[in-house]
N, C-alpha and C positions, 0 to 999 in steps of 0.2 A: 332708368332716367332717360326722358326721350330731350335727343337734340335741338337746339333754338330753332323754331322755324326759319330763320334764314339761311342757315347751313343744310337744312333738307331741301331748301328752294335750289341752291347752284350748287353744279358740278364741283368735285375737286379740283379734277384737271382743268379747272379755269380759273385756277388763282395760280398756274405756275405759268411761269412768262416762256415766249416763243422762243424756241432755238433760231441761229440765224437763217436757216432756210424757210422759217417757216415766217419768220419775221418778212422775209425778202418777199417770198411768195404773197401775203397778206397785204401786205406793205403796195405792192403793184396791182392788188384788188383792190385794196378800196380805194387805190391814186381812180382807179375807170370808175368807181361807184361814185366817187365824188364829182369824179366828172359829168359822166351821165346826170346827177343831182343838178347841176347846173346846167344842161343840155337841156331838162325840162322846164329848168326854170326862168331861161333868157327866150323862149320858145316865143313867151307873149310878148316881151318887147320887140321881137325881131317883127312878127307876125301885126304890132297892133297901130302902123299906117295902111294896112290892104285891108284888116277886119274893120277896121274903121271905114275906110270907104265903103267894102261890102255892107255893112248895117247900118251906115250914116252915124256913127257918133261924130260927137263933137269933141274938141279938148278936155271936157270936163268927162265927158261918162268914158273916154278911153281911161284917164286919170283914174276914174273908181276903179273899174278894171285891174289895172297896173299895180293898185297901192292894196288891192285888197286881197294877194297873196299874203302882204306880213298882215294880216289883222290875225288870219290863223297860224302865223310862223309864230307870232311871239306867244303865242297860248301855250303849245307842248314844249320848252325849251329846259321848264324844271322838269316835267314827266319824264319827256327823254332820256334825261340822265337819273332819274330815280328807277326806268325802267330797267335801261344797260346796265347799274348795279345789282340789280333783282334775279332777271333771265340771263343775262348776256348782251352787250354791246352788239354784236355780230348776229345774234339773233333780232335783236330790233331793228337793224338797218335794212334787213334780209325781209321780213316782213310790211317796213315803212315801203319799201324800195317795190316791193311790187304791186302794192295800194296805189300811188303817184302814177309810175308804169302804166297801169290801166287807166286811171283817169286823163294822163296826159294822151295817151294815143285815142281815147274815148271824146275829147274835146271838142275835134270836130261833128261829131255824130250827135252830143250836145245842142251844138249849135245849130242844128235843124228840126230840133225837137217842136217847135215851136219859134211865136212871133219875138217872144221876150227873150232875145238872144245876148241883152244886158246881162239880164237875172243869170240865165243860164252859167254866162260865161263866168261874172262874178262869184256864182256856186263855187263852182269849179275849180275859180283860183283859190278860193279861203279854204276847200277842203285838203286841195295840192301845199298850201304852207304851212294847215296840220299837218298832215304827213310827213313833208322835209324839217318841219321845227324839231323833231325828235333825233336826228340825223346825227347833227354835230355834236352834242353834249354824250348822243353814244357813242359816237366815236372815241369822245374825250376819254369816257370811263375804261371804253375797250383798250385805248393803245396804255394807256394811266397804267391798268393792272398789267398787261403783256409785253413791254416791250422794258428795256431796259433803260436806267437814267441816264447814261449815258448820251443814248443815240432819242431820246425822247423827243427833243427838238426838232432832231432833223428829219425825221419820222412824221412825224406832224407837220412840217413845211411841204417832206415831199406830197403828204397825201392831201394838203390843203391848194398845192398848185396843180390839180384836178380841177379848183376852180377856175382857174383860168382857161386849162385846157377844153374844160365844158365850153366857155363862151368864146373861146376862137374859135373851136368846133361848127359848134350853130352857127356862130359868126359866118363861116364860112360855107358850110355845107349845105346850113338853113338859107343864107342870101342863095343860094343856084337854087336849090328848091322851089324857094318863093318866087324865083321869076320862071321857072322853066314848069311849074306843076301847082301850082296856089299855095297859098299857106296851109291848105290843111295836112299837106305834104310833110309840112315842119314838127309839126306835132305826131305824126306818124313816124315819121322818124326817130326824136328820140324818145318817145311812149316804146315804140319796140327793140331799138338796142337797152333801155332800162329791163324792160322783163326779158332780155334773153342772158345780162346784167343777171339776173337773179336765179333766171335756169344754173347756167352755171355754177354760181354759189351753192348752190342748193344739193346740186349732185355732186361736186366736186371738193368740199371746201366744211358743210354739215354734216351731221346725219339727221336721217329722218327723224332718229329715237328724241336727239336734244330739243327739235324742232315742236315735236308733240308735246315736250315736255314744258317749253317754254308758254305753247297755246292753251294748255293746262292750268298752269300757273295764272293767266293772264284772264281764262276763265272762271277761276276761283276769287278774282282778283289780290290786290296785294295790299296785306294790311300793317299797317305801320305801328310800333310796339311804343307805348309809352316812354320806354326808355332813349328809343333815338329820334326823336323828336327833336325838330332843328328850332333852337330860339332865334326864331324871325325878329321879335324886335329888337332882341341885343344885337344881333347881326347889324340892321339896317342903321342902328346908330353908330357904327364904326363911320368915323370919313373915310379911311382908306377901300370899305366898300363904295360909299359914293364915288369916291375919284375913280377904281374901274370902271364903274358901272356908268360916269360921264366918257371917259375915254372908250371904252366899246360901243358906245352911243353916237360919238362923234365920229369915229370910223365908219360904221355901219350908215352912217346918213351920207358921207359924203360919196362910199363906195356903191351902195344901191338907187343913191340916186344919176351916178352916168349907167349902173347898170340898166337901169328900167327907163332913163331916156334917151339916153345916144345914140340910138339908130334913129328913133323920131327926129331928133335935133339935126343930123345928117340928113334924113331924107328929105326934111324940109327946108336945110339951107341950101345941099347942094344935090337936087334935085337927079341932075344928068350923070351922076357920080354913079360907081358900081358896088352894090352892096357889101361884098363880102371884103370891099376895100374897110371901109371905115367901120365894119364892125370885127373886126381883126385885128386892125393896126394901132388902136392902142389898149391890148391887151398885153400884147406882145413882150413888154418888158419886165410885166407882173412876178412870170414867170422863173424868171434867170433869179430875179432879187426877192423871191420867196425861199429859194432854196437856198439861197447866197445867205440870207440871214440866219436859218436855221442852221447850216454850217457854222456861221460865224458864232452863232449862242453858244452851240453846243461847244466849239473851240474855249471861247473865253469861261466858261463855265468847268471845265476839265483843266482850267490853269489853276483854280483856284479863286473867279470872283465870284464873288456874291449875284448870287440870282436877281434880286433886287435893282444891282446895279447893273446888270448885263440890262435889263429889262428896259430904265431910264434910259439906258445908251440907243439902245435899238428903235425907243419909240421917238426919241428926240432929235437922234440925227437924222432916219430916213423915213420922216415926215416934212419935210423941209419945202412944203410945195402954198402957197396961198389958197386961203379956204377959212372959214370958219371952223371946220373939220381940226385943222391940224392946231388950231390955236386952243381951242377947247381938249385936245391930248395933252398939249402941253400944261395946261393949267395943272391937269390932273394928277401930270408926272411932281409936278410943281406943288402941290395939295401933298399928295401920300407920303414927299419926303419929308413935310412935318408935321405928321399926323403923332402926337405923341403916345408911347407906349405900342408902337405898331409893331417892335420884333422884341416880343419876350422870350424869353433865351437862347433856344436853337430855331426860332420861327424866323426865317429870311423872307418871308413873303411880300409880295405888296398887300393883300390882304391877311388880317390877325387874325385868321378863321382856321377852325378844323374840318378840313376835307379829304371825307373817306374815300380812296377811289375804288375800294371792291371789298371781299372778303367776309367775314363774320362779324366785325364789327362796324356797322353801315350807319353813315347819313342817310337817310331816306329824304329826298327831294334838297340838298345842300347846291352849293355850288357846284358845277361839275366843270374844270377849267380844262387845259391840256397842259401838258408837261408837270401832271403832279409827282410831287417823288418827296422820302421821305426826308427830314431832317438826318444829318451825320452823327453818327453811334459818338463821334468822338469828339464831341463838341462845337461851338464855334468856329465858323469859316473865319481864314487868315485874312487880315487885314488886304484890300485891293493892289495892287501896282499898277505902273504905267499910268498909261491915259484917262483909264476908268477911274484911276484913284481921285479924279479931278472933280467927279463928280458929286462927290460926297462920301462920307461913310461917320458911321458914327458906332461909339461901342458899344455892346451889345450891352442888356440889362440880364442878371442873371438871374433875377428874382423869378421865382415857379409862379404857373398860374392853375385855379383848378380846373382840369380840362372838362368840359362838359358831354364829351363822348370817347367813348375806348377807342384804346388802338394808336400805333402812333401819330403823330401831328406831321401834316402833308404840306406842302407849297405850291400852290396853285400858278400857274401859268394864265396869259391873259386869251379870252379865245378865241381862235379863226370864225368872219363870218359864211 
């Protein structure tokens, strides 16, 4: 009796989680891989008042430029996470990560290929936000299966305040650049700390054998079995997936749009000002209250509350700032808590979904969130205390439901963009 195709596709040794050196070690690779991620990625708005003067755009054609990264981000964002289930999380990022690598340090040499230095450049970003779309949701799958529940949160905060540190980086490093050697300097920049990013991984952190194995797989490609076939429409009729899917919508819009204009808005308001000023300074706080929050989840959640509520707390108190952004989180938070029938029995999630984050019995192409972890062997979480109890709670329903894929039932986390 020959075993499921998916247990001949992944390793064993990648369904047992990291000890803590290896956790710690990991953990401070991909904080620079993440980083690096966003070193490539703030490269064109640092760079896109000088490329503009150099080719003559206008507001509008820098605009396509700019916006036309996510047209390819949001394409591979299910791949990615069905991929990192498949081969490896670690194996995708290591692969994505030296694809971008080349193309971002390759950008300027693009850009003299010829007159249509639009087209070119536009190439280049949508191919660059395929490559980084598959990033995050492998991340998700990788730290989901490897790291433990406990410290999942904070794991996840530290490696997602790489973002920031990417864009004070550029911020900084790229504004001396820019004015001391051109912009194409910028992109040389982090184009070659991403692939030396990946030399290391590669020989330090892989083996060659997984590596092959994973390029194997990927040239067989990966076929998806009848049986774990994700019911997309019942999925989408849940409101508690709409109200994630508004609130990461409304984040992501308010946070990418100072990402991809605030240096243009600075260099045109205040002209005589020094670059690496105002593309620095307010990042700056991102940072402390990334990891401030993951501490704090992970605390409140090791007391004893409900994930659910730890969740509403964190999205509604430290969003607290005017925007359309933050009023549209709130609705959301405001929507999923009465979504009725949203936590059948041990299901604390904000979404009523089952998500596999690795192993032998897989979603293929499901949500893929961060902080998934299983439901408790011993039942229902205790009713909330303190402050969080204020927010609501309601008792649980104990009625079973039939689950429509094996393995146990996950709670999904909302995800870093």
């Amino acid at each position: 009796m020959q075993p499921p195709p998916d247990e001949t596709r992944r390793d064993p040794a990648e369904d047992v989680q990291w000890s803590r050196p290896e956790c710690q070690l990991w953990t401070g690779t991909l904080l620079l891989g993440t980083c690096l991620l966003y070193c490539a990625r703030v490269s064109m708005p640092i760079c896109a008042v000088s490329m503009s003067q150099d080719f003559g755009w206008n507001k509008k054609e820098a605009g396509l430029v700019l916006s036309s990264f996510f047209w390819g981000y949001c394409l591979t964002q299910v791949v990615g996470g069905h991929l990192g289930d498949r081969i490896g999380g670690e194996k995708v990022i290591l692969l994505s990560a030296s694809a971008w690598g080349c193309i971002t340090a390759a950008t300027p040499l693009l850009a003299q290929l010829g007159s249509a230095h639009l087209a070119f450049m536009t190439f280049s970003r949508i191919l660059t936000g395929l490559l980084q779309g598959v990033y995050f949701p492998a991340l998700t799958s990788l730290l989901s299966q490897k790291v433990r529940e406990s410290e999942r949160a904070f794991t996840y905060s530290t490696v997602g305040a790489g973002s920031q540190f990417g864009t004070l980086l550029t911020g900084a490093a790229g504004s001396l650049l820019l004015d001391w050697c051109g912009w194409q300097s910028v992109f040389y920049f982090s184009g070659g700390l991403t692939l030396l990013w990946v030399c290391y991984v590669y020989r330090c952190l892989l083996s060659e054998k997984d590596l092959l194995l994973a390029l194997g797989v990927l040239a067989q490609g990966l076929r998806v079995t009848r049986h774990t076939k994700v019911p997309w429409r019942r999925l989408f009729w849940k409101s508690s997936v709409w109200a994630a899917i508004i609130s990461q919508l409304s984040a992501a819009c308010s946070f990418f749009i100072l990402l991809s204009w605030l240096p243009t808005f600075f260099k045109e308001t205040f002209p005589n000002s020094k670059g690496w000023v105002f593309n620095v300074v307010p990042w700056l706080v991102a940072i402390p209250a990334g990891l401030f929050s993951g501490l704090l989840s992970d605390r409140l959640i090791s007391q004893g509350y409900r994930t659910i509520t730890v969740r509403k707390f964190m999205q509604w108190h430290f969003r607290q700032h005017p925007g359309p952004g933050p009023v549209l989180c709130r609705l959301s938070v405001w929507c999923c808590g009465r979504v009725p029938g949203r936590l059948p029995h041990r299901d604390h999630g904000l979404l009523d979904v089952r998500v596999q984050p690795g192993g032998r019995h897989q979603q293929p192409g499901a949500v893929h969130l961060p902080g998934v972890r299983e439901g408790p062997a011993g039942g229902p979480e205790s009713h909330p205390r303190g402050p969080l109890a204020a927010l609501g709670h309601r008792p649980l329903r104990t009625r079973r439901h039939q689950p429509w894929g094996a393995g146990p039932v996950q709670e999904p986390l909302l995800p870093g963009v």
